[in-house]
N, C-alpha and C positions, 0 to 999 in steps of 0.2 A: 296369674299371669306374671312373668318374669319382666321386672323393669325394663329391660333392653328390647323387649318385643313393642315397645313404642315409639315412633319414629316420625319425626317431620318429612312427609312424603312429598310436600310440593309447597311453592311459597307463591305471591304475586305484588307487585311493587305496582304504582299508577305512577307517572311523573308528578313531580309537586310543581304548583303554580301560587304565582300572589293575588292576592286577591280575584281569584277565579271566580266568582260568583255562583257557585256553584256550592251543594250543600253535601254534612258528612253522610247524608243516605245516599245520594248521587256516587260520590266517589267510592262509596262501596261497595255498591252496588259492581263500577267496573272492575274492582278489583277479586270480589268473586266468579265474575266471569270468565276474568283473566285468571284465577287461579282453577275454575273448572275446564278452561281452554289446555291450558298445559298440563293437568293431571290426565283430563281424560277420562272422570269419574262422570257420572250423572247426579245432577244436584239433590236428585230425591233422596244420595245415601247420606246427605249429613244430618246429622241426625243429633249434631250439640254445636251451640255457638258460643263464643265467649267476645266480648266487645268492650270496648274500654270510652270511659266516661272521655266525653269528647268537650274541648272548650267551648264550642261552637253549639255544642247543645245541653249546658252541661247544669242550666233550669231545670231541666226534662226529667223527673225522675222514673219514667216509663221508657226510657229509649231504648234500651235493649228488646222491648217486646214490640215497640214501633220497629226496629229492627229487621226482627223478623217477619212481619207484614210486608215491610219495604221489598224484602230478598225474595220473598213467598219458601219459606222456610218452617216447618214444624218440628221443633227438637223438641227433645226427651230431656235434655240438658241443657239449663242457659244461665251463664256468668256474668255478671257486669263488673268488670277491672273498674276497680276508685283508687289504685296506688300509683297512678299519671304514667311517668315514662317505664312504668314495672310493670307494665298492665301486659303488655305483649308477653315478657318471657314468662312473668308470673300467671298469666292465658295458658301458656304452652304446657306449664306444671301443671295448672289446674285440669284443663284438658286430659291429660293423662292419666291423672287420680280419677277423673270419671268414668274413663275409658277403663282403667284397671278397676272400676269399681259395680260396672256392668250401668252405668248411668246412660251411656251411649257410646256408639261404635266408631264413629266419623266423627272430628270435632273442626270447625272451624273456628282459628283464633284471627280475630277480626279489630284494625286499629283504622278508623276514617276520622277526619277530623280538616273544618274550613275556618281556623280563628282568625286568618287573613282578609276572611268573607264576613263574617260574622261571631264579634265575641260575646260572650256571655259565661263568664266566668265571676265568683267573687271570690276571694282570695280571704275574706274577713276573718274567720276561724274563731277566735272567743278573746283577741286582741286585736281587735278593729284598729283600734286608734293606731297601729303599728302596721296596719297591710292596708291595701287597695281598699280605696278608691285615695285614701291622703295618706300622710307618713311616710313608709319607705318606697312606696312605689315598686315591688316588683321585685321577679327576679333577679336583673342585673343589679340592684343596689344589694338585694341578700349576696352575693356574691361578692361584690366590691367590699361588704364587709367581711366575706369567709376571708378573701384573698390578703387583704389585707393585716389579718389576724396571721394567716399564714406566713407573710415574708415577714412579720414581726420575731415569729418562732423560730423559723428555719430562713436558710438563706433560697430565695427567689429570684431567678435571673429571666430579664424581659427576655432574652435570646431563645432559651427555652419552649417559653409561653408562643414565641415567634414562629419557632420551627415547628409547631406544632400545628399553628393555623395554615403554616404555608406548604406542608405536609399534605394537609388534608382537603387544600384548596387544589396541590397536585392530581392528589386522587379525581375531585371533583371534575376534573377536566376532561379525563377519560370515565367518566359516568351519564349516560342521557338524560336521565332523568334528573339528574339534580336543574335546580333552579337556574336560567338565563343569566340570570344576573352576576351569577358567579363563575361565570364561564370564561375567566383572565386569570390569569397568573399573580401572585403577589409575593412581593421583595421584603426584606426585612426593613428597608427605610420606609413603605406604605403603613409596616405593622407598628413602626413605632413611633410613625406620624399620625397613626390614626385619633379620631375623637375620643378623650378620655368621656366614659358616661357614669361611672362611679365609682371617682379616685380608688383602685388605682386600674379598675378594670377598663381594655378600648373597648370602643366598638368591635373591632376585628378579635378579638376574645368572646367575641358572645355569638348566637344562632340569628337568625332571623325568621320567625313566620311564616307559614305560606299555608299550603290547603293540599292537602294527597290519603292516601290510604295503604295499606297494605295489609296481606291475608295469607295462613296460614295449616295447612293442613298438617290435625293429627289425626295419626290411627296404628294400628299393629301391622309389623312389618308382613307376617300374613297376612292379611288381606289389601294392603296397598299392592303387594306379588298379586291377588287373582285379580286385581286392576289392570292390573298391567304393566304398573307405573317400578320405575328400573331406579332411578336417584332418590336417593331417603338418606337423612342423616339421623342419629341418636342425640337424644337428649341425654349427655352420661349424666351429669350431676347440676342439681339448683339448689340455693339458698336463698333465703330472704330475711331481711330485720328491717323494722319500721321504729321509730323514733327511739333515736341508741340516743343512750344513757338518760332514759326521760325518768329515771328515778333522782335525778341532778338536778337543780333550778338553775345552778350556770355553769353548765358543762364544757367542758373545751371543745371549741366546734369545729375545729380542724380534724379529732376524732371521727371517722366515718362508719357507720354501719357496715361498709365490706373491709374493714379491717379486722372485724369480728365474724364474717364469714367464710369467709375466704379460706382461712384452714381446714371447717367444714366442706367447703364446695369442694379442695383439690380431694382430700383423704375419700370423700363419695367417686370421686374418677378415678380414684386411683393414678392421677396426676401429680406434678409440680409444676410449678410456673417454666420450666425452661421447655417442657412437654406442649406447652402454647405457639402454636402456629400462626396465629393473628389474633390480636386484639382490636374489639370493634365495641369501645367501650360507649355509654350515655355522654354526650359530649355538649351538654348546653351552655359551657365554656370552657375556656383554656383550662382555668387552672383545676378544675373536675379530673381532667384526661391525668394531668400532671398527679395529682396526689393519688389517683386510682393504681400507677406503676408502682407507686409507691405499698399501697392497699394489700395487691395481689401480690409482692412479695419479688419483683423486677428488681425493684432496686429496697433500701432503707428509707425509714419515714425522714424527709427531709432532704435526702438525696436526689430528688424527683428532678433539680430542672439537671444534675450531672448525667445523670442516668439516660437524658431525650436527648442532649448534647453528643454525647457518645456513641447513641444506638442508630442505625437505617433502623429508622420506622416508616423510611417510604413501602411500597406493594414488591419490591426487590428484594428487601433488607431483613435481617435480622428476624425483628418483630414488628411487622406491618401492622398501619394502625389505620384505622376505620378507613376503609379500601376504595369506599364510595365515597368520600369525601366528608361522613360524619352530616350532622348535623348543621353543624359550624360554616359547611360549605358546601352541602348538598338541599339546606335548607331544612327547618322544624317542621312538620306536618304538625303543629299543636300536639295533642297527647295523644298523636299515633305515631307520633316521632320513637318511640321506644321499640317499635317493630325495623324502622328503618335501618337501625344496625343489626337487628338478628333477620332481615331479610340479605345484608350484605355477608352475612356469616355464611349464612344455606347457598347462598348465589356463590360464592367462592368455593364453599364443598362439592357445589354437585359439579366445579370444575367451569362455571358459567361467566366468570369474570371479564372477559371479551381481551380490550387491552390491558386491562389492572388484573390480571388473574396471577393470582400466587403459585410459587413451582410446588405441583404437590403436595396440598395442603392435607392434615390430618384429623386438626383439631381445634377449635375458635372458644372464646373468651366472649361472652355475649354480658352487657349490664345495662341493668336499668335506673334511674335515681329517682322517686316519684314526692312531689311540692319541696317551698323552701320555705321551713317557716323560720321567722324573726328570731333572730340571734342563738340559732341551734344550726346545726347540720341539717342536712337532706334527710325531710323526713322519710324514705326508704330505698330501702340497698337491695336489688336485687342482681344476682347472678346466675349464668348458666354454660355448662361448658357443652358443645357440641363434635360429637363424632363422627368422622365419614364410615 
């Protein structure tokens, strides 16, 4: 079976809520509903599931088979994603490989997740004494130290990191589902008034939590046709790398694992970056979006914040960026946030974008970054270009 006869034939988004009380089977429960509602399949043809390690339940080393009880689902084929916000696109590869591998025919790629409700997450990894529950506390301080390594090296301009939140807070405006809260406008004097949380990172540079789902159908573009179902996009090309340069003890951590794919991912599409219609990059803060333009080859490594200065990256411009308003400003569903941009990619393809719909879009830029551990880079890079 020829790569291209695999295709994202339908997506489904739930709205994210803050603390909904409400758990990640519940929410995903509605969002393969909501993805059999608009496919128009019947549930008995899925027949593989792939599901991403959820914060909210992420004790559980059985969840993916609670899963399937929960949906009333029997596959032939089942994934459990453990590479966080990679788990959706790297879902969607793996999907495929099974499909092309005769493992199963239907695959749902499945990301729910309530850490607004309920976290259980440890973070401790084999240097405790440096992550959660004491020491660095978290993603935003690993960041506050990436970012700040970074304007050491290259030159960083708050204006940049600014237009970038306030971008994708535009987006968010014209999106339903993003979170309530974020449903106002923001100025560059809020962005650089806001609360620093770890020198030199704001608040307004970083995501917030909440609880939602979203779900994914793959299968071969013949038999989505005897479904019946009319909008499918291609998966042209993915990569993935997971802890770049761990042969290093102190590596430069501004280096990112899609700097090392990226030339992979275009030469598999047979793409270049000016060939990108929208980027809907892993945005779990400013300066990620920033050095990722940089990554894929937009602009040169350090040229990042000239390169945002310069471009419409509003849903009009140039190179639209995360359409839905990202992350940042659509709100985190915990680790099924990594679907929430490659659901804004397919929503844009199949032409669905409502107000924010891009003119004739062709082709989307999808990534995922999955953990942060202490004083490296993101432990994984993944990408995926998508074709109408």
């Amino acid at each position: 079976m020829a790569k291209s006869d695999i295709v994202i034939a339908g997506y489904a988004e739930t709205p994210v809520a803050f603390r909904s009380g409400r758990s990640a089977y519940d929410f995903a429960g509605e969002a393969l509903a909501s993805l059999i509602a608009s496919t128009g399949i019947e549930k008995d043809v899925i027949d593989g599931l792939s599901v991403t390690v959820p914060l909210s339940e992420a004790s559980n080393p059985f969840f993916a088979v609670y899963m399937t009880e929960a949906l009333g689902l029997s596959p032939t084929w089942t994934n459990y994603g453990g590479i966080g916000g990679c788990s959706a696109t790297g879902g969607v590869a793996r999907a495929a490989s099974a499909i092309r591998d005769g493992y199963c025919k239907a695959a749902v790629v499945l990301s729910a997740d309530a850490p607004s409700t309920n976290w259980r997450a440890n973070y401790g990894a084999f240097r405790g004494e440096f992550q959660d529950p004491v020491g660095v506390q978290g993603p935003p301080a690993m960041f506050g130290l990436l970012m700040s390594r970074y304007a050491h090296q290259f030159k960083l301009k708050d204006e940049a990191l600014g237009k970038i939140a306030i971008t994708q807070r535009e987006h968010a405006l014209l999106n339903d589902n993003a979170l309530p809260k974020f449903k106002k406008p923001m100025t560059m004097e809020e962005y650089k008034t806001s609360r620093v949380i770890a020198d030199p990172l704001r608040v307004l540079d970083s995501v917030m939590f909440c609880d939602g789902a979203n779900a994914f159908l793959v299968t071969t573009r013949e038999r989505a046709e005897t479904w019946g179902i009319k909008k499918m996009v291609r998966p042209a090309a993915y990569a993935e790398l997971t802890n770049v340069n761990g042969n290093q003890a102190c590596p430069d951590i501004t280096e990112t694992g899609f700097a090392r794919i990226a030339p992979k991912l275009f030469a598999k599409a047979g793409l270049k970056p000016a060939d990108i219609h929208m980027f809907q990059p892993y945005d779990d803060f400013t300066i990620a979006v920033l050095m990722q333009f940089e990554d894929f080859g937009f602009c040169k490594r350090g040229e990042g914040s000239d390169f945002v200065l310069a471009t419409d990256i509003s849903y009009r411009g140039k190179l639209p960026l995360n359409t839905g308003g990202g992350q940042i400003s659509a709100g985190q569903p915990g680790l099924a946030s990594g679907g929430l941009n490659l659901a804004e990619a397919v929503r844009q393809l199949f032409g669905e974008g409502g107000r924010r719909q891009i003119k004739d879009p062709k082709t989307a830029l999808v990534t995922g970054i999955g953990v942060i551990p202490y004083a490296r880079n993101w432990g994984t890079s993944a990408a995926m270009i998508l074709e109408a």
